[in-house]
C-alpha positions in Angstrom: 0.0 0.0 0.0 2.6 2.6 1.0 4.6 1.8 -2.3 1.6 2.5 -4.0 1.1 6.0 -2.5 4.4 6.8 -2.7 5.1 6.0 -6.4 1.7 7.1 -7.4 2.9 10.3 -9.1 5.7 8.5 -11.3 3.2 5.5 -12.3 0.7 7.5 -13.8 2.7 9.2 -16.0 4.5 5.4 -16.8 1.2 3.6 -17.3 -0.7 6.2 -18.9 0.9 8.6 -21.0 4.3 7.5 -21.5 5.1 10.2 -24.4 4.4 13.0 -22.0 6.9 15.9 -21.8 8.0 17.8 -19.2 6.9 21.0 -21.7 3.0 19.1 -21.8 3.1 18.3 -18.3 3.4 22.2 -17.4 0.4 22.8 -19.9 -1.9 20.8 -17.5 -5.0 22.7 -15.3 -3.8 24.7 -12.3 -6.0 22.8 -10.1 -4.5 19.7 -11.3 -0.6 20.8 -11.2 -1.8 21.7 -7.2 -3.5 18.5 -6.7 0.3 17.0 -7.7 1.7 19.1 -5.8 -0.2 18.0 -2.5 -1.2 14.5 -3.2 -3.2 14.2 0.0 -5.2 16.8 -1.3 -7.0 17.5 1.7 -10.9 19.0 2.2 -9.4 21.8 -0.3 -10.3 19.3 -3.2 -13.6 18.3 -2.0 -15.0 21.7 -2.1 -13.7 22.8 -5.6 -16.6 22.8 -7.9 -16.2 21.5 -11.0 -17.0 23.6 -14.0 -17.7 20.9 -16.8 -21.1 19.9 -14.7 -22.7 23.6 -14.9 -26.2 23.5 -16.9 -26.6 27.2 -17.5 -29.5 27.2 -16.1 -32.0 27.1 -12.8 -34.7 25.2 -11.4 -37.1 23.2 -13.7 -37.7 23.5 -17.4 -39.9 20.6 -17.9 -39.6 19.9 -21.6 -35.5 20.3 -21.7 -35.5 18.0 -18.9 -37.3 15.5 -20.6 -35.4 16.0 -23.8 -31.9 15.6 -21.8 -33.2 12.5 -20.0 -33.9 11.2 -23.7 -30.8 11.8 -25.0 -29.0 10.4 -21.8 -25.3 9.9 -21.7 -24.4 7.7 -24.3 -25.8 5.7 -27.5 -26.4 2.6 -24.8 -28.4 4.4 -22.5 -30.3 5.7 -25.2 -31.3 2.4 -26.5 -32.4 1.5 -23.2 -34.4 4.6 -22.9 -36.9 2.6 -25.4 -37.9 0.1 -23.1 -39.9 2.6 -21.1 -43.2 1.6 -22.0 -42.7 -1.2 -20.2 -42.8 0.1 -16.8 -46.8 1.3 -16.6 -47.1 -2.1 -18.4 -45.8 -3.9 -15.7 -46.9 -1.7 -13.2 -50.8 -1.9 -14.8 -50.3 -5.7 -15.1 -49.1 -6.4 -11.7 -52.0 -4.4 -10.0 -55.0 -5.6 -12.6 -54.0 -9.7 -13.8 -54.4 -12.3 -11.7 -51.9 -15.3 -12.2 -49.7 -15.2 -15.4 -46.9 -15.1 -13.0 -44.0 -15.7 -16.6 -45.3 -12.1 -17.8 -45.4 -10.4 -14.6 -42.0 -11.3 -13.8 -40.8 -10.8 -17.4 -42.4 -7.3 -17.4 -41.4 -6.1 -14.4 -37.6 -7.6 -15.3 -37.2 -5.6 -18.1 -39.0 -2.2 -16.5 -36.3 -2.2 -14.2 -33.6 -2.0 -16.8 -34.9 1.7 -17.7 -35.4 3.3 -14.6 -32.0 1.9 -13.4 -30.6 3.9 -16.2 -32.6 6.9 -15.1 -31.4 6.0 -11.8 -27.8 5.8 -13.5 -27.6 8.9 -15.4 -29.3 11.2 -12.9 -26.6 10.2 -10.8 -24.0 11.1 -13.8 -25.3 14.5 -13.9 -25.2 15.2 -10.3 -21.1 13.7 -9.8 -20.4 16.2 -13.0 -20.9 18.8 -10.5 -18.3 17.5 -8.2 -14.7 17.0 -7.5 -13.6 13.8 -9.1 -13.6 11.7 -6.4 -16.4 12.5 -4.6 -17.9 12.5 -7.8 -16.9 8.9 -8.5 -18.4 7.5 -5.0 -21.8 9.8 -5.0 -22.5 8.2 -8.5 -21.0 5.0 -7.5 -23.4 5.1 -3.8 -26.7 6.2 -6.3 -26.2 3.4 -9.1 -26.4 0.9 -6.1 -29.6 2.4 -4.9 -31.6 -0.3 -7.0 -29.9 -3.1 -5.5 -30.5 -1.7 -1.9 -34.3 -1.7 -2.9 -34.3 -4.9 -3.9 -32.1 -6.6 -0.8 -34.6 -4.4 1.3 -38.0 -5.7 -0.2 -36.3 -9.0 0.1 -36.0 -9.2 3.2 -39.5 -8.1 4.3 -40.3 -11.4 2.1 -38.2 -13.5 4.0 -36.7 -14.3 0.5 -32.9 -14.8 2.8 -31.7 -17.8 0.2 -32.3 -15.2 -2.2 -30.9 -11.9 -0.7 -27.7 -14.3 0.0 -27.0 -15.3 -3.6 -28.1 -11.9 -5.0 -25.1 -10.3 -2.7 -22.6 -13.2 -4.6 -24.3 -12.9 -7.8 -23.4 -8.9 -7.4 -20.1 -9.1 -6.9 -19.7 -11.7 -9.5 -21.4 -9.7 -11.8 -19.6 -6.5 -11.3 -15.9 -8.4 -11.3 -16.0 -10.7 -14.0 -19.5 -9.8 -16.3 -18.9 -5.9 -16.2 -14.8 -5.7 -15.5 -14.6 -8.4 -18.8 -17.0 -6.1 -20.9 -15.0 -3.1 -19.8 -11.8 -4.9 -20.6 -13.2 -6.1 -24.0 -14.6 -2.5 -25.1 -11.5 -0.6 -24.4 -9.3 -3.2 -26.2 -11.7 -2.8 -29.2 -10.1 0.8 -30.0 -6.3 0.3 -29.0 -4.5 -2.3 -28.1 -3.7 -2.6 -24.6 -5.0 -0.1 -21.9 -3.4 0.8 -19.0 -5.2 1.8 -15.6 -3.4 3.2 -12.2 -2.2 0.9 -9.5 -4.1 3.3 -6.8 -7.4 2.3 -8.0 -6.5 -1.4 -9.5 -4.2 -2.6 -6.0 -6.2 -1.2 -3.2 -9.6 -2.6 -5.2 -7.7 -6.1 -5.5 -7.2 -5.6 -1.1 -10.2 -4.7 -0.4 -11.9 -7.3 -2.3 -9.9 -10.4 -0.8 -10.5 -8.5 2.3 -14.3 -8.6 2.0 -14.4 -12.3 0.4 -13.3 -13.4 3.4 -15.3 -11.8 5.5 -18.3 -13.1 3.7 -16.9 -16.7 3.5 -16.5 -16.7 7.8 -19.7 -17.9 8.6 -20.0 -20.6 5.7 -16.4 -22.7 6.8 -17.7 -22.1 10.3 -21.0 -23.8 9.9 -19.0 -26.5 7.5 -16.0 -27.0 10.1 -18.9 -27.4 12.9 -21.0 -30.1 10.7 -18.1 -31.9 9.7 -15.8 -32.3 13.1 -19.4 -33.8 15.1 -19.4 -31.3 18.1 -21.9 -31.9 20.1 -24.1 -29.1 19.3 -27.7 -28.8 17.9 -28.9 -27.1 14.5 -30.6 -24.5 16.8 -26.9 -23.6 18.4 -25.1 -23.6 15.7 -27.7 -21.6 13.8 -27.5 -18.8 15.9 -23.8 -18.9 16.7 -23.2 -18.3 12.9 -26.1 -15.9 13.3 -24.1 -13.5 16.1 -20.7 -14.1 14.2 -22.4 -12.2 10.8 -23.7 -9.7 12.8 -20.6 -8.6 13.8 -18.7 -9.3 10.7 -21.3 -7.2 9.4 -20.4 -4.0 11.9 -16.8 -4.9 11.0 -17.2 -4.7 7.2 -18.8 -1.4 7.7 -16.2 0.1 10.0 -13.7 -1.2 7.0 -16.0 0.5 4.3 -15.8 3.6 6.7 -12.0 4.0 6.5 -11.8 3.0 3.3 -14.0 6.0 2.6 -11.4 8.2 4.8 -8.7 6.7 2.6 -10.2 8.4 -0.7 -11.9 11.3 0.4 -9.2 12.4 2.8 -6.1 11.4 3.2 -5.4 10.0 -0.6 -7.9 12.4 -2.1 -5.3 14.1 -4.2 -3.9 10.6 -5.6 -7.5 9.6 -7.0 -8.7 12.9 -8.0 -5.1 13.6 -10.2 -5.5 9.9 -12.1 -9.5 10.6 -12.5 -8.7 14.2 -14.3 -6.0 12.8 -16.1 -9.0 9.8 -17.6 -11.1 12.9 -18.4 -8.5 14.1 -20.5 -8.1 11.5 -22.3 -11.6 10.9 -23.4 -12.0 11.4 -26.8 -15.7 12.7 -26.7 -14.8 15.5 -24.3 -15.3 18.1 -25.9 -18.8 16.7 -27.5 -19.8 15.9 -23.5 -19.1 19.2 -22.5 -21.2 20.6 -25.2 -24.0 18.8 -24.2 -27.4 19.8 -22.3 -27.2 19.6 -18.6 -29.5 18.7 -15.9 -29.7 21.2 -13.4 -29.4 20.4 -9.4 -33.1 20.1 -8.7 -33.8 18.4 -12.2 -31.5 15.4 -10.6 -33.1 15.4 -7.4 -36.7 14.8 -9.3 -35.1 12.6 -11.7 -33.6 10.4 -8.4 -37.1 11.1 -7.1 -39.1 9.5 -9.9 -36.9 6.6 -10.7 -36.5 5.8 -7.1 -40.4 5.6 -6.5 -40.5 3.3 -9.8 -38.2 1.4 -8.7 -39.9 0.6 -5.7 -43.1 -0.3 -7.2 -41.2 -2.5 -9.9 -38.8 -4.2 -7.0 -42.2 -5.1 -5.2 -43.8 -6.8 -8.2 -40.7 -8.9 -9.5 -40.3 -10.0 -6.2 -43.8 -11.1 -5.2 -43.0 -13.3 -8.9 -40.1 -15.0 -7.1 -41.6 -17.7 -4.9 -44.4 -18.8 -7.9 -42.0 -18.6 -10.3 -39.3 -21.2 -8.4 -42.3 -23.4 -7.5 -43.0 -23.7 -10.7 -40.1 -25.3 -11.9 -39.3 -22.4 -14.5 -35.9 -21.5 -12.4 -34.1 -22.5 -9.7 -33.4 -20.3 -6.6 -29.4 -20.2 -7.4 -30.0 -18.8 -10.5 -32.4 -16.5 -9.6 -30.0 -14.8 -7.0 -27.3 -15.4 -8.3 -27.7 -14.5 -12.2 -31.0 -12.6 -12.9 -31.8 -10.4 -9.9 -27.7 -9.0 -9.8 -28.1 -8.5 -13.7 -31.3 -5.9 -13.7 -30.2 -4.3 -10.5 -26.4 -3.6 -11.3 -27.6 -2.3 -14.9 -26.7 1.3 -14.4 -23.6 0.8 -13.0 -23.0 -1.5 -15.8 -23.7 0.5 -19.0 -21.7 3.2 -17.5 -18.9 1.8 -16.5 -18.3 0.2 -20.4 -19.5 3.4 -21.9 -16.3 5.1 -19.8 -14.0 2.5 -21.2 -14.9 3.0 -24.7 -13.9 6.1 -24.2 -10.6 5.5 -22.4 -11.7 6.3 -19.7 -10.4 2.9 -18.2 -9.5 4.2 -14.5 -13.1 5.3 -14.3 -14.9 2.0 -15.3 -12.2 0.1 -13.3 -13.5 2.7 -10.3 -17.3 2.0 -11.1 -16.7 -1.9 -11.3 -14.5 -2.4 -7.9 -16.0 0.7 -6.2 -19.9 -1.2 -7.2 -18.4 -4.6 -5.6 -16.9 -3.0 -2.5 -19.8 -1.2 -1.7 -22.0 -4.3 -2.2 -19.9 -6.7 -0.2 -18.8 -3.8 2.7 -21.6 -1.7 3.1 -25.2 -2.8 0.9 -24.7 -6.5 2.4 -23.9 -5.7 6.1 -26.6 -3.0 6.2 -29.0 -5.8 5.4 -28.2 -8.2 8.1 -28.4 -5.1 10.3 -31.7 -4.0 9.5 -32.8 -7.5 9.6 -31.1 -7.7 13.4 -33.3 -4.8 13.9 -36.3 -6.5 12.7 -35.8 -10.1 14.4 -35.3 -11.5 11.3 -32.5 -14.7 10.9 -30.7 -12.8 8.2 -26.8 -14.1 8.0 -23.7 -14.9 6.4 -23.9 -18.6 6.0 -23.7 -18.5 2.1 -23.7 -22.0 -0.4 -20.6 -23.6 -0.1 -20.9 -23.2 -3.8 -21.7 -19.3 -4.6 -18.5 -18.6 -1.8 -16.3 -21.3 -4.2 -17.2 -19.1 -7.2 -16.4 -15.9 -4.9 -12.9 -17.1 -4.3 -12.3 -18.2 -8.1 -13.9 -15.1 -9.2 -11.2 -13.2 -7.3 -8.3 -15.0 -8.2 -9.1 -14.3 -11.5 -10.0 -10.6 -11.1 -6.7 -10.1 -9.2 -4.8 -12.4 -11.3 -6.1 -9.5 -14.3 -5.3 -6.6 -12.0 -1.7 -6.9 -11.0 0.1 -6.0 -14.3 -2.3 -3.1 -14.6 -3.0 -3.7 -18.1 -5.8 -4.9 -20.1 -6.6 -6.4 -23.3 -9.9 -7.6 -25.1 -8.7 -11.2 -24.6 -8.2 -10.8 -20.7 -11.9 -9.5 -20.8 -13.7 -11.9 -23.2 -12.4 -14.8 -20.7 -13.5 -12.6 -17.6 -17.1 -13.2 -19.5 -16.3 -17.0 -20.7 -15.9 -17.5 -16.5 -19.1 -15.3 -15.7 -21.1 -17.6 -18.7 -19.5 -20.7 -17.1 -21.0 -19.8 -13.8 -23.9 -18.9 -15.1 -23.9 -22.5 -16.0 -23.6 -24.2 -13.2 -26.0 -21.9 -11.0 -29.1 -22.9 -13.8 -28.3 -26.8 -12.9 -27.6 -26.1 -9.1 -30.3 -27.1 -7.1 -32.7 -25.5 -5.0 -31.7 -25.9 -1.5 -35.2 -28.0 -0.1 -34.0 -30.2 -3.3 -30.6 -30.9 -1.9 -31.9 -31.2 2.1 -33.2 -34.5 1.1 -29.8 -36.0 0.6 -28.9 -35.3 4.0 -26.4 -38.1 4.3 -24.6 -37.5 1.3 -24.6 -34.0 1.2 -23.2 -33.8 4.9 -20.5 -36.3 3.8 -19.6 -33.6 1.7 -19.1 -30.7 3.6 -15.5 -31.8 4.5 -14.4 -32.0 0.5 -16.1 -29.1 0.2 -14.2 -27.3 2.7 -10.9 -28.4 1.9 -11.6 -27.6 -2.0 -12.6 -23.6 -0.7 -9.3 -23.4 1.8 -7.0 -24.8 -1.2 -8.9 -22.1 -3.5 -8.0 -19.4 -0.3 -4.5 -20.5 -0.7 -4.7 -19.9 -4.1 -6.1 -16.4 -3.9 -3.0 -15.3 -1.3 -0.8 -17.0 -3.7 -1.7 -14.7 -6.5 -2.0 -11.9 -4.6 1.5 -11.8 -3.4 0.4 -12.3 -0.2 2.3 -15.6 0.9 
């Protein structure tokens, strides 16, 4: 960590402009020179305003607004915008049909996709206006509003299975589905990107960090099963429950000086790589041209897609529990694949709309900043609230989805560590995602597996020596043993 800090300054201008000249380098913004100049940067950074996200204009201007919200950010979120008519579709279904539980769920599955993306580029408009790192983790905190929704209207269902797999299924979706499509994009348009060590290293940390966190409870229920203490199902249920609970307050009080790290102390170090991105963007000078929102046109637009996505969240998940019954899909998948896919949407299409426009330490920002957040604050704060509620909601994950979370991060940091990027490296970050994908549609549903008691406690001690030997793996490639 400290060589990182410390070498920050030369790297970047290694790893990302490596023509540079001392005569360019003096031709770069004042505030930036500054920022270089002190690279913990300080509150003095987080205060500076940022020019580029100015509208020109005040209040509410209804048509513009909608035009701007039409146009969105890019030609992806404009395709998106087409799906619209979906959402009072679903919304009308859910509330007037009774059964035809396939087209509730498939309506109110693809409604969300659109007001994620309003969710998505409100949130856009709003981190213009701000200092490039706050910037990054307002936008970053917004785009995972959807998810939080959807954990939260979860819970009240006591859907936990669900909730548990949807937390794994986030992650995996933001490290290998949207990192590979990130990866894959920007090595469309040149042939190797580079990205900073500050943002690739400390995400890499941080993500062991919070895998094993997560994966606690599940070897402790597996090490309890398979050594035959002498303790009943009721014990050990809510031992594991009390150890997630404060794994839970542990994760946030990591999140919280993670936070610290950026905004604070390092604040300089981010905020110099993410204006150097900006520079580099080949559309810059067509983004600044464009229409902005102004300040309380993103606070309706959050508003609106918010509320929407409430009403949507409800209806898909009243579809669950029929929908699993029915033999159409299992539980794994659903958490694990389709819920993370529709509620990580905003966060996805911008992230890969930033590294096609080589803006590569900004998606890398979005797709580790999205996964830390899930795993260290969005997953914590729902066993919290359900410890406030009474309700049995823990760690104690598949042996399975935490498996997939330990390969998932070897390959991730395995990716990470030269801090470069090509398509290949992301087309096989999506062959492993697909793979996954795979296996979750065949896994199965866990009343299905509870009547193979014998067998499937005889193999909870393979099980757990195949995840340590995968935990050794992930320190190995770390560089951490």
């Amino acid at each position: 960590m400290t060589a990182v800090v410390e070498g920050v300054i030369e790297d970047r201008e290694k790893t990302t402009r490596p023509s540079q000249t001392s005569e360019q380098a003096s031709t770069l913004p004042k505030t930036r020179q500054d920022t270089m100049a002190n690279p913990s940067g300080g509150l003095r950074g987080l205060v500076r305003v940022k020019s580029a996200g100015e509208s020109g204009r005040r209040g509410l201007h209804p048509l513009q607004f909608l035009v701007i919200i039409w146009r969105s950010s890019s030609w992806i979120s404009r395709a998106v915008n087409i799906l619209w008519p979906f959402v009072p579709a679903a919304i009308a279904v859910d509330r007037a049909v009774e059964g035809h539980d396939i087209l509730k769920f498939s309506l109110a599955y693809i409604a969300m996709v659109p007001c994620a993306n309003l969710i998505g580029f409100a949130g856009q408009e709003l981190a213009r206006k701000m200092p490039h790192m706050l910037g990054v983790l307002v936008e970053t905190t917004i785009g995972s509003i959807v998810e939080i929704i959807l954990f939260m209207v979860l819970l009240l269902d006591n859907q936990y299975y669900v909730i548990q797999a949807a937390i794994l299924g986030s992650i995996l979706a933001n490290m290998l589905l949207c990192l590979g499509l990130c990866f894959f994009t920007a090595g469309l348009r040149r042939e190797e990107a580079t990205f900073h060590g500050a943002v690739s290293e400390v995400g890499s940390n941080l993500l062991l960090i919070a895998g094993l966190g997560l994966a606690i409870p599940t070897v402790f229920q597996r090490s309890i099963n398979s050594t035959g203490y002498n303790l009943t199902t009721e014990e050990v249920d809510s031992r594991i429950l009390e150890i997630s609970r404060i794994i839970a307050v542990l994760l946030l009080i990591a999140y919280a000086v993670f936070l610290f790290f950026q905004m604070h102390t390092h604040h300089g170090i981010y905020d110099a790589v993410f204006e150097h991105d900006e520079e580099r963007d080949a559309d810059k000078h067509k983004d600044r041209a464009k229409a902005k929102l102004t300040f309380t046109e993103c606070v309706i637009a959050l508003a609106v897609s918010v509320t929407l996505v409430t009403f949507i969240a409800i209806a898909l998940v009243k579809e669950i529990t029929p929908i699993v019954e029915q033999g159409h899909v299992s539980d794994p998948f659903m958490g694990l694949i389709l819920v993370p896919l529709v509620e990580k949407a905003a966060e996805h299409l911008t992230a890969i709309d930033e590294a096609w426009d080589n803006q590569i330490n900004f998606a890398l920002s979005h797709c580790i900043g999205a996964t830390i957040q899930t795993a260290m604050l969005n997953a914590p704060l729902v066993v919290i609230v359900g410890w406030g509620y009474h309700f049995p909601m823990d760690f104690n994950f598949e042996i399975f989805d935490i498996v997939m979370l330990i390969l998932a991060i070897i390959t991730v940091g395995n990716f990470l560590r030269d801090q470069k990027s090509d398509y290949l490296e992301g087309f096989l970050c999506v062959i492993v995602y697909v793979s996954i994908a795979v296996a979750a549609f065949y896994y199965p549903n866990p009343h299905e597996a509870a009547g193979h008691g014998a067998s499937a406690e005889g193999g909870h001690e393979a099980a757990g020596e195949a995840a340590g030997e995968a935990a050794a793996h992930v320190a190995r490639y770390l560089g951490l043993s």
